[in-house]
Backbone as CSV, one residue per row, in Angstrom:
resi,resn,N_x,N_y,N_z,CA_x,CA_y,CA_z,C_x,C_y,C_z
1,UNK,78.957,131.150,96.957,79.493,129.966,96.293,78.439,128.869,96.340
2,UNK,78.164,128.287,95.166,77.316,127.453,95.175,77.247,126.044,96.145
3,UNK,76.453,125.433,96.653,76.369,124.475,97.499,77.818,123.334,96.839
4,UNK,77.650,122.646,95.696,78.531,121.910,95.338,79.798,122.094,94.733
5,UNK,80.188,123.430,94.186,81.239,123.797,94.678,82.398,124.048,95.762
6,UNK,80.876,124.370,96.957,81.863,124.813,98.631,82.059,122.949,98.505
7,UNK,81.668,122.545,98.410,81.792,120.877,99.012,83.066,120.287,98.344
8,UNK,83.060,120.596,96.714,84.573,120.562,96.676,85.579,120.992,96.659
9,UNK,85.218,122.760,97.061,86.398,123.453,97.943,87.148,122.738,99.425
10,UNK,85.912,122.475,100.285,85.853,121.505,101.295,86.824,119.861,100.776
11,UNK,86.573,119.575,100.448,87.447,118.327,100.330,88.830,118.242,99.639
12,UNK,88.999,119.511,98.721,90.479,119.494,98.016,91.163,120.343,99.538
13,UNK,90.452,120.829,100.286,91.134,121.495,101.195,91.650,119.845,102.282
14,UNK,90.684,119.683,102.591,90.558,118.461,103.165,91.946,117.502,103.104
15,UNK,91.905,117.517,101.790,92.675,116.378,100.991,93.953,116.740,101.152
16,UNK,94.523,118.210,101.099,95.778,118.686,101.103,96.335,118.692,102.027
17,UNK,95.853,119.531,103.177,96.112,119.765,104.634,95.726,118.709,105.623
18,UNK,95.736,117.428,105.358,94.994,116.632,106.112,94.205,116.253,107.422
19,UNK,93.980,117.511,107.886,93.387,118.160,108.905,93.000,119.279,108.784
20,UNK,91.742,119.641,108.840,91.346,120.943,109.370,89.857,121.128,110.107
21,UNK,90.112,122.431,110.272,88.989,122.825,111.391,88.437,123.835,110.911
22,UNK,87.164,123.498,111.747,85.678,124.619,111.048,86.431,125.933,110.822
23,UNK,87.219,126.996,111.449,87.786,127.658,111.963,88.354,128.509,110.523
24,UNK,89.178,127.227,109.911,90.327,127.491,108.982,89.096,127.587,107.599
25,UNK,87.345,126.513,107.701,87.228,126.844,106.322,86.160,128.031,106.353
26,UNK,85.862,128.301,107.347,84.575,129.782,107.557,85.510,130.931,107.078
27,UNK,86.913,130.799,107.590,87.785,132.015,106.969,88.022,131.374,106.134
28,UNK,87.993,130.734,105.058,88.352,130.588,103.059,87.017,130.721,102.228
29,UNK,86.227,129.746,103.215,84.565,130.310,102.219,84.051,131.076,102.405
30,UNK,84.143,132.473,103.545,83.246,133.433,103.949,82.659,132.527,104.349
31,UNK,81.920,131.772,104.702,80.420,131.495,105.379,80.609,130.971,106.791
32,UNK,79.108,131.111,107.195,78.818,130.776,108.868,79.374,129.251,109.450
33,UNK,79.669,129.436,110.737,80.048,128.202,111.324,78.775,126.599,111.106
34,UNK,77.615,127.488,111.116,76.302,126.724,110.946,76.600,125.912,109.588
35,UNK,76.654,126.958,108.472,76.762,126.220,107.172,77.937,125.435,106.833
36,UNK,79.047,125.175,107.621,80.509,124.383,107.478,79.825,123.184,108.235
37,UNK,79.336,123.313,109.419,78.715,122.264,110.107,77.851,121.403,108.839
38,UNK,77.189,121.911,108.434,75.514,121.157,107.499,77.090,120.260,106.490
39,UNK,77.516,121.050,106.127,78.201,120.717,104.816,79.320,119.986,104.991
40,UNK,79.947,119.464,106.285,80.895,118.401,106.820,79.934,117.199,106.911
41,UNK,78.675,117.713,107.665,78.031,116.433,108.172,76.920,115.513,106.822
42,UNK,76.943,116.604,105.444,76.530,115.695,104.248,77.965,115.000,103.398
43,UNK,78.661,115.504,104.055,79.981,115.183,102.964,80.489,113.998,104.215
44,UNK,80.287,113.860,104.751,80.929,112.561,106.047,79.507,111.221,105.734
45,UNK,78.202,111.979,105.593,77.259,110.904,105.133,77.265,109.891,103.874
46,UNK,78.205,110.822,102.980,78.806,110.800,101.586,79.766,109.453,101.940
47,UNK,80.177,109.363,102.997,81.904,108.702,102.833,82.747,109.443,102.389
48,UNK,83.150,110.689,102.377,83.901,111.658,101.631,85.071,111.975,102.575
49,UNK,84.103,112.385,103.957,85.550,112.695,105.126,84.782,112.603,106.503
50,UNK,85.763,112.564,107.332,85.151,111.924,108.696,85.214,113.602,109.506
51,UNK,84.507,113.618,109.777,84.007,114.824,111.287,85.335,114.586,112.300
52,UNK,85.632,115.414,113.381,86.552,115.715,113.955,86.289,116.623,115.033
53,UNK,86.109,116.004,116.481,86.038,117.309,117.082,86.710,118.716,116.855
54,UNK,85.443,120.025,116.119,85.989,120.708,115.903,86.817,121.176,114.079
55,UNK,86.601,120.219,113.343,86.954,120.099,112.023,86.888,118.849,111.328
56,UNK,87.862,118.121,110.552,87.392,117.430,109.302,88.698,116.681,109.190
57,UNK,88.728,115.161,108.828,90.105,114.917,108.155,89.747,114.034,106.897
58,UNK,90.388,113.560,106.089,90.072,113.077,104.578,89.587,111.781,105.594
59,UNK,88.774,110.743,104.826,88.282,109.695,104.850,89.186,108.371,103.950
60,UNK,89.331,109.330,102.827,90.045,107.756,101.885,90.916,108.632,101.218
61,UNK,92.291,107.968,100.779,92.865,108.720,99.468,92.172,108.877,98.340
62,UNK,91.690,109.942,97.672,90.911,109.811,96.501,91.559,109.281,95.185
63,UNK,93.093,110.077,95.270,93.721,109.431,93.979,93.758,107.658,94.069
64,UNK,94.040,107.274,94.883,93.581,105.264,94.964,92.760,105.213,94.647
65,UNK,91.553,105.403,94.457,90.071,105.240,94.324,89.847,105.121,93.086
66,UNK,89.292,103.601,93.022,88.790,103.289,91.439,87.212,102.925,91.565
67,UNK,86.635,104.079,90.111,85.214,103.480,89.955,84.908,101.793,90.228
68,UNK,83.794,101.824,90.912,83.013,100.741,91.208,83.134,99.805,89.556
69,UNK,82.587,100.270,88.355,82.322,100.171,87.216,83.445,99.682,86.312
70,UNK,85.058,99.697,86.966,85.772,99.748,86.628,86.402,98.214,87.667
71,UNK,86.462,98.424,88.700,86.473,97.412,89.621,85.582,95.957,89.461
72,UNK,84.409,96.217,88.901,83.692,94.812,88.501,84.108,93.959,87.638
73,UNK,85.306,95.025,86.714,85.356,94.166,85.144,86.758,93.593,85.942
74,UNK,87.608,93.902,86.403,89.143,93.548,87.083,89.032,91.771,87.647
75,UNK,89.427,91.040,87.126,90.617,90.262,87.841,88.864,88.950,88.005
76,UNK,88.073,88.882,86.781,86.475,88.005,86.960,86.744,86.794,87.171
77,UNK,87.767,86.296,86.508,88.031,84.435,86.568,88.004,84.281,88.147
78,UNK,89.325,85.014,88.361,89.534,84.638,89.590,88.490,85.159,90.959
79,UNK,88.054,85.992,90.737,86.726,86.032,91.696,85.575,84.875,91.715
80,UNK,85.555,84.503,90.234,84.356,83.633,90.391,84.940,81.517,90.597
81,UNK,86.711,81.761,90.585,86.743,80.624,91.633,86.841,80.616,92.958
82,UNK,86.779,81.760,93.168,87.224,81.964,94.975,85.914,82.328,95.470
83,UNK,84.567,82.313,94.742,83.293,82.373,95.288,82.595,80.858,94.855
84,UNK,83.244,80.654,93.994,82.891,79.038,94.232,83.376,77.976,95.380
85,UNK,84.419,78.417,95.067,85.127,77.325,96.412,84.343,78.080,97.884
86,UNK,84.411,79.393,98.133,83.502,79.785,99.195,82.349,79.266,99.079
87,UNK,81.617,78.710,98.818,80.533,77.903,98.545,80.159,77.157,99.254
88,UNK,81.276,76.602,99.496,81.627,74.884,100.599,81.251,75.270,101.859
89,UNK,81.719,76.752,102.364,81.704,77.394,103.880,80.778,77.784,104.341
90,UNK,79.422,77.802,103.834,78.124,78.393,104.104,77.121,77.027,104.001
91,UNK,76.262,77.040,104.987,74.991,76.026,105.017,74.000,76.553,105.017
92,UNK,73.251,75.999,104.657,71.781,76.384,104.595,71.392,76.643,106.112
93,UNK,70.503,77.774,106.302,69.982,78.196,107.483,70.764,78.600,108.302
94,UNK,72.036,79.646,107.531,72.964,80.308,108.596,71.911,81.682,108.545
95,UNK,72.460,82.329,109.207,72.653,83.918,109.375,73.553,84.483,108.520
96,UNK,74.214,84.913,107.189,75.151,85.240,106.508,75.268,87.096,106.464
97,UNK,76.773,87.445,106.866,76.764,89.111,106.370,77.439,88.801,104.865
98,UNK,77.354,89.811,104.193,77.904,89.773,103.100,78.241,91.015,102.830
99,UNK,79.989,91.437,102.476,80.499,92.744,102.642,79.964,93.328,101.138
100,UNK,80.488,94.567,101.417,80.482,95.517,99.942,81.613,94.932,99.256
101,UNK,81.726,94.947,97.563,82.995,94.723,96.851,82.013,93.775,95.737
102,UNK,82.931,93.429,94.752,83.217,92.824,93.699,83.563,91.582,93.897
103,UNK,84.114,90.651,94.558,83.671,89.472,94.986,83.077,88.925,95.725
104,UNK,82.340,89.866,96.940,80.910,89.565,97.613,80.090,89.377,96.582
105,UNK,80.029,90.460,95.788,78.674,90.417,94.555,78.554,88.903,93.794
106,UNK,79.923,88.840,93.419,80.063,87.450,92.748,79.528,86.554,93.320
107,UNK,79.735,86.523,94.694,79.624,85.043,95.562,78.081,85.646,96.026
108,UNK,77.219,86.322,96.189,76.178,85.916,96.081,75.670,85.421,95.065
109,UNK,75.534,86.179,94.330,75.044,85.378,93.006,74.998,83.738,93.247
110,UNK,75.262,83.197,93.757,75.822,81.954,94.070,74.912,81.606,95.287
111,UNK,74.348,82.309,95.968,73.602,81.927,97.253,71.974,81.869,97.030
112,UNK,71.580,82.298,95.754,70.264,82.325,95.265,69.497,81.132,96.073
113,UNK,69.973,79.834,95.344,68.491,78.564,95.603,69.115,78.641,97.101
114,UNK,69.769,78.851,97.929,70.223,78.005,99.348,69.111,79.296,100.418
115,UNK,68.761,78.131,101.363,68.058,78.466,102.331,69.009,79.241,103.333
116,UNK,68.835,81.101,103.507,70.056,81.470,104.010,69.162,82.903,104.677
117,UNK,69.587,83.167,106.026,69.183,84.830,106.289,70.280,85.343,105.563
118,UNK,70.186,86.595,104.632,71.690,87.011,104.378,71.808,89.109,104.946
119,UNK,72.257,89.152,105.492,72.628,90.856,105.878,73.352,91.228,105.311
120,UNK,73.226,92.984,104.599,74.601,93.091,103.761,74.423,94.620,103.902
121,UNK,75.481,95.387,103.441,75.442,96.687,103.486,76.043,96.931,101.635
122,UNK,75.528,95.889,101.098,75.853,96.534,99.689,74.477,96.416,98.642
123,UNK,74.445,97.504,97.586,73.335,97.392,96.687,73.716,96.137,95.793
124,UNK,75.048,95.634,95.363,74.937,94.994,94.288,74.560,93.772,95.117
125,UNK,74.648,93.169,96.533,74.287,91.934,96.637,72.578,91.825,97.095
126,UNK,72.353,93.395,97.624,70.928,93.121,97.702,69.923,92.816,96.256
127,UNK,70.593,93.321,95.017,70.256,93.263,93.680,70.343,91.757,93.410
128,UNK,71.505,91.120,93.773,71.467,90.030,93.038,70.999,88.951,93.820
129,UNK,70.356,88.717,95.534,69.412,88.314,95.934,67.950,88.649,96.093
130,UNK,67.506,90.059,95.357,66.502,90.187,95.471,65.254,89.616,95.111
131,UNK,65.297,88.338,94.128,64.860,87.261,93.256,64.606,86.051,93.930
132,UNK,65.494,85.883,95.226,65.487,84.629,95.407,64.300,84.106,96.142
133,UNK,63.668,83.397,96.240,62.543,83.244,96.873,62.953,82.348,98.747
134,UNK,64.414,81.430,98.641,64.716,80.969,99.817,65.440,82.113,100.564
135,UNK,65.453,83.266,100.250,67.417,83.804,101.171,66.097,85.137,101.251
136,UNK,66.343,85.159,103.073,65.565,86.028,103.923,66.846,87.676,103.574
137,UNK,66.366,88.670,103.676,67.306,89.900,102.854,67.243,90.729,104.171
138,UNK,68.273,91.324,104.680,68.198,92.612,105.509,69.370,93.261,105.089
139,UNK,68.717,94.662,104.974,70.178,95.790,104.532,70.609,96.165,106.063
140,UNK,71.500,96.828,105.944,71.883,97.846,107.366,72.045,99.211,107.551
141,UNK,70.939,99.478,106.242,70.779,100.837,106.139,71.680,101.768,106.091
142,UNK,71.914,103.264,106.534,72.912,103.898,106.276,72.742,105.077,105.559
143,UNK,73.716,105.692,105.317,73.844,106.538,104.153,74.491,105.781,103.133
144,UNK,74.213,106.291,102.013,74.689,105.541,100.080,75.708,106.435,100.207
145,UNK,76.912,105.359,99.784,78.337,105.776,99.077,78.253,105.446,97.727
146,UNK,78.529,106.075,97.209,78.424,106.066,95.797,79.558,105.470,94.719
147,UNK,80.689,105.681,95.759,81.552,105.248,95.043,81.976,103.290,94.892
148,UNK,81.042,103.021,96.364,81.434,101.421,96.307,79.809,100.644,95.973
149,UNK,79.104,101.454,96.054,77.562,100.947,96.030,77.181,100.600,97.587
150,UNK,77.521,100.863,98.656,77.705,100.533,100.005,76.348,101.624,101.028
151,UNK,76.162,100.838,101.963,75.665,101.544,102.475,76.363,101.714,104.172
152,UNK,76.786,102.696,104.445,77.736,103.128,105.562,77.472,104.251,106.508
153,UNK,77.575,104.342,107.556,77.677,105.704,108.765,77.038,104.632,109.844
154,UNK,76.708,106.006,110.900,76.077,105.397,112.312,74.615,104.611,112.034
155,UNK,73.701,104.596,111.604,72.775,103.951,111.408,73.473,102.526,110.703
156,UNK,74.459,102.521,109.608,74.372,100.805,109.804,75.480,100.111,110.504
157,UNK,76.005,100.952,111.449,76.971,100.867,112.475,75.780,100.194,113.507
158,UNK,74.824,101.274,114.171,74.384,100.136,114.735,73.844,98.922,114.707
159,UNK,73.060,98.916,113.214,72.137,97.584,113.236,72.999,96.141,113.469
160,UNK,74.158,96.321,113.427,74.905,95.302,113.600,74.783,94.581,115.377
161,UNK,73.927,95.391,116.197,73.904,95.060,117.157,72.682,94.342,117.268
162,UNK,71.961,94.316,116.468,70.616,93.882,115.958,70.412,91.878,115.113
163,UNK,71.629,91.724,115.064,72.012,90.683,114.304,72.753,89.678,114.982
164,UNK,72.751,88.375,115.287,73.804,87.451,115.944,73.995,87.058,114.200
165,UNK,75.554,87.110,113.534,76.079,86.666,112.588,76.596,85.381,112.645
166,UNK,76.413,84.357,111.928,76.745,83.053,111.541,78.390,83.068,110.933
167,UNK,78.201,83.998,109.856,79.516,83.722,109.060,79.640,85.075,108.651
168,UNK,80.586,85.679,108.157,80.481,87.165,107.518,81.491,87.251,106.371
169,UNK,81.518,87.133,105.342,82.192,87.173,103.882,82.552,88.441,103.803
170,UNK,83.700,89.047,103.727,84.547,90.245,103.245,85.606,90.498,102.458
171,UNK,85.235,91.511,102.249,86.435,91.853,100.760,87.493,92.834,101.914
172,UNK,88.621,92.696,100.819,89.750,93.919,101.163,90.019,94.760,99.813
173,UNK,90.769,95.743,100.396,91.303,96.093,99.016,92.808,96.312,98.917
174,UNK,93.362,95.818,100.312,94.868,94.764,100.196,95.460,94.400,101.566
175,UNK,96.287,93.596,101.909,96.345,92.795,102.627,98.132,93.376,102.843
176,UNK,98.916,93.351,103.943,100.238,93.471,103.824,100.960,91.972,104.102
177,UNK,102.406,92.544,103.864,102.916,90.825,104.348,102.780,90.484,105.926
178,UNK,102.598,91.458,106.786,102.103,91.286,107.991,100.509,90.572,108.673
179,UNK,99.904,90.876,107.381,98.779,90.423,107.440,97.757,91.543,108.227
180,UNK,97.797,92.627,107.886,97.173,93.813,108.130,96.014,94.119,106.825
181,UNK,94.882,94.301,107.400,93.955,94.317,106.026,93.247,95.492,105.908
182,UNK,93.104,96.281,104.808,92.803,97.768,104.580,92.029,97.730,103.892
183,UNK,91.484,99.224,103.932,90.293,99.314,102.331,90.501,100.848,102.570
184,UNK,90.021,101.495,101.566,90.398,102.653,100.954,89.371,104.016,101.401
185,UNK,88.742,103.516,102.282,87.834,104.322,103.142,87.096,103.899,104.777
186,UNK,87.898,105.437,105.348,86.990,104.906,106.963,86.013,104.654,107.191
187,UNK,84.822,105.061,106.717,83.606,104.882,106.987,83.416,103.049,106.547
188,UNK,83.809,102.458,105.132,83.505,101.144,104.719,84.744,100.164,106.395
189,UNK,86.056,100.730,106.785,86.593,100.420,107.537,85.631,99.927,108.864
190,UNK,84.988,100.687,109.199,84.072,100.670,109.879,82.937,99.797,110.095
191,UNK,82.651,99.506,108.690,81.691,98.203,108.890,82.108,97.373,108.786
192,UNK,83.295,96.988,108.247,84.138,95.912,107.865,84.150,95.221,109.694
193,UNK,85.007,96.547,110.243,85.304,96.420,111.048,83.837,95.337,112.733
194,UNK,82.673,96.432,112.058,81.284,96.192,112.780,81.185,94.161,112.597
195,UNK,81.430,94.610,111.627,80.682,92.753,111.035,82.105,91.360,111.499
196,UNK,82.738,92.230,111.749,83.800,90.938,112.330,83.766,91.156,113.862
197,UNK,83.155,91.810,114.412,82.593,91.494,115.795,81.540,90.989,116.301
198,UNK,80.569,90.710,115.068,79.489,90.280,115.215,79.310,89.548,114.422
199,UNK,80.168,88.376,114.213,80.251,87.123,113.352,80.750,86.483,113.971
200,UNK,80.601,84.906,114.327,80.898,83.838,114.868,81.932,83.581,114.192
201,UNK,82.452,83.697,112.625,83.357,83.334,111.460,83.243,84.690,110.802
202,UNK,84.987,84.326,110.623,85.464,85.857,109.837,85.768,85.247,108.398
203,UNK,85.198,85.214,107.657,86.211,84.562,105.947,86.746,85.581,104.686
204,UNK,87.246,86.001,104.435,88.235,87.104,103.331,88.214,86.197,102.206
205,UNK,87.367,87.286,101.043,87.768,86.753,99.816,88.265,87.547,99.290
206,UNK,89.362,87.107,98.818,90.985,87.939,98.610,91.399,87.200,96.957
207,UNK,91.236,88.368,95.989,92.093,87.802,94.477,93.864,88.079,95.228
208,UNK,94.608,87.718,94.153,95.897,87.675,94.687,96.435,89.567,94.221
209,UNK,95.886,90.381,93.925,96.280,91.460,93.212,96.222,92.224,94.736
210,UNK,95.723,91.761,95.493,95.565,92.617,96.934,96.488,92.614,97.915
211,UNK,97.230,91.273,97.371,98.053,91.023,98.437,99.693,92.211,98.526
212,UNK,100.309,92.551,99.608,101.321,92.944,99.553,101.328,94.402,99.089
213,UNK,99.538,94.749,98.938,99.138,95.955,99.465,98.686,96.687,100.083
214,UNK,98.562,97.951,100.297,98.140,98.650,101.331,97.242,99.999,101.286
215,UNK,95.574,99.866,101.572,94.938,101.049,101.315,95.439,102.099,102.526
216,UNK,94.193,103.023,102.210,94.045,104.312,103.385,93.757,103.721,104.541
217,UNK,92.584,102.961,105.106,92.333,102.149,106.363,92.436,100.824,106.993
218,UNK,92.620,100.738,108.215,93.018,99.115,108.879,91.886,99.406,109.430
219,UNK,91.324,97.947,108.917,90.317,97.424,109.649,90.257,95.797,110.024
220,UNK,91.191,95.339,109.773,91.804,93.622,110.712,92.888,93.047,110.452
221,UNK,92.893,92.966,111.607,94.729,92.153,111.828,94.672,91.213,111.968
222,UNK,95.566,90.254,112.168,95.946,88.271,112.593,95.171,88.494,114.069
223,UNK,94.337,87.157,113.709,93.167,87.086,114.868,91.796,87.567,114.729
224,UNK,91.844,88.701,113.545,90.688,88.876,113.562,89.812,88.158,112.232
225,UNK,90.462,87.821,111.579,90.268,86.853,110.193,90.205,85.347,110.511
226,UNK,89.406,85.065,110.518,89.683,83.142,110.361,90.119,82.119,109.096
227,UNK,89.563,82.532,108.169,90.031,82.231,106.640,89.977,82.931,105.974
228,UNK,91.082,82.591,104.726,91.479,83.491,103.533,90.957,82.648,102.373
229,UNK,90.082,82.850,101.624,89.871,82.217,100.288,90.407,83.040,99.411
230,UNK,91.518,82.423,98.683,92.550,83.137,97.788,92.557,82.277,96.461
231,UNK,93.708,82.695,95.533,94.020,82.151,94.446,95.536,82.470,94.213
232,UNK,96.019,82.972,95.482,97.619,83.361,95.594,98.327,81.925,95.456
233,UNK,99.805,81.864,95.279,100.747,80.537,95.138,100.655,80.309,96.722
234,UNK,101.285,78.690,96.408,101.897,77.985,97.600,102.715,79.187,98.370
235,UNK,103.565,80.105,97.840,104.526,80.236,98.866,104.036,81.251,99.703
236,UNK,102.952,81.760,99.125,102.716,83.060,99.764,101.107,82.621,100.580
237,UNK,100.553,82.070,100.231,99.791,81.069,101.343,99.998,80.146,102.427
238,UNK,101.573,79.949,102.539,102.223,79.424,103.154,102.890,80.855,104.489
239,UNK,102.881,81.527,103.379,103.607,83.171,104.704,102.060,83.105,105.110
240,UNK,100.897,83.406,104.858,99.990,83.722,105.720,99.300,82.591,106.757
241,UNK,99.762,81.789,106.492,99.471,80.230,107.432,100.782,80.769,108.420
242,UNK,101.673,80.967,108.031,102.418,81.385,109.313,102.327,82.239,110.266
243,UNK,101.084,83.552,109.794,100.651,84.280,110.530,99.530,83.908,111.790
244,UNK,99.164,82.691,111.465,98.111,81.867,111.506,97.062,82.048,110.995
245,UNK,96.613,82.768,109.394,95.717,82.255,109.235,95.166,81.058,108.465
246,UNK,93.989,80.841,108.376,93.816,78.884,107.975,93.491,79.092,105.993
247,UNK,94.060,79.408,105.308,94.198,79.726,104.028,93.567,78.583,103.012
248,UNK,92.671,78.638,102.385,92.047,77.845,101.319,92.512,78.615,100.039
249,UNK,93.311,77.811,99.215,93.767,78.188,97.706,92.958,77.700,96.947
250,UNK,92.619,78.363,95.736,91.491,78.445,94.507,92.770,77.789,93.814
């Protein structure tokens, strides 16, 4: 069976049984324990599915999963007031992370002339600071996900230890009424997760289409967010001030 075939034998298996082990796919593909190993550990580099002592479990729901390409054009007004008003929250000569997503991208764009270190684990914001002549650039390396433009696994897991963060700008891809915040893959969970431990300031830029939903992964709860830059109503900026967080409306 050809290399990229077993890989998406491997993941519809993955996807169904939501657990399995080397065990279960050496007996469906014929092949060696060696070659299930190689072919978990490029498909986990992927963001596709996470390793498991011993086997494999899905990483993200795939049916949730919307092209990157498709995600840029969604919901522009309101991204590009909630990266304006984020604007106000950043000074010149911070340390800035800047998450993967569609309104990180926006809101750099926006950080060009300002004197800024900025760290990011995404291609579209290293693209759209790569011009600037004031804003110092560090990626956090990784393996390329393809599906968010991101760069994710243990290599930019650690560099985060490498960095004292000023402020760290993040996307979700929905928020519950509890105030539980998800995204649609463990591995991006993960850095999400990396960069709000290693930020002095947590800030969420959140369109209102996120709210009162819920991806595949938690990666921060009440306490771990400091502000919400939204464009949601009074009443429902008002439920998340009750959670305590400190909510700025677009």
């Amino acid at each position: 069976m050809a290399g990229n075939s077993r890989h998406d034998t491997i993941l519809r298996m993955v996807q169904a049984r939501k657990a399995i082990t080397i065990g279960e796919l050496t007996e469906r593909l014929r092949v060696s324990e060696v070659t299930i190993r190689k072919d978990l550990t490029v498909l986990e580099e992927m963001g596709l599915l996470m390793r498991t002592r011993g086997g494999a479990v899905p990483a993200e729901n795939r049916l949730a999963s919307r092209p990157l390409r498709m995600r840029r054009s969604e919901h522009r007004q309101a991204k590009q007031r909630i990266a304006e008003r984020a604007l106000r929250l950043v000074r010149d000569d911070e340390t800035v992370y800047l998450d993967s997503g569609t309104t990180c991208a926006t809101f750099a764009a926006m950080l060009v002339p300002m004197s800024l270190r900025v760290v990011t684990n995404s291609i579209d914001v290293l693209l759209a600071l790569s011009e600037s002549d004031s804003v110092a650039l560090h990626s956090v390396g990784g393996a390329f996900r393809r599906d968010a433009g991101s760069l994710v696994g243990p290599l930019a897991l650690d560099a985060f230890a490498r960095f004292h963060i000023d402020v760290a700008f993040l996307g979700t891809s929905g928020l519950s009424e509890q105030g539980v915040f998800t995204t649609q893959n463990l591995n991006e969970a993960q850095i999400k997760e990396a960069a709000c431990r290693a930020a002095k300031r947590r800030i969420m830029l959140m369109d209102a289409s996120k709210f009162r939903t819920e991806a595949f992964a938690v990666f921060a709860r009440p306490g771990m967010i400091d502000v919400i830059v939204t464009d949601l109503g009074e009443a429902e900026c008002r439920d998340l001030r009750d959670l305590g967080f400190d909510v700025v409306s677009v």
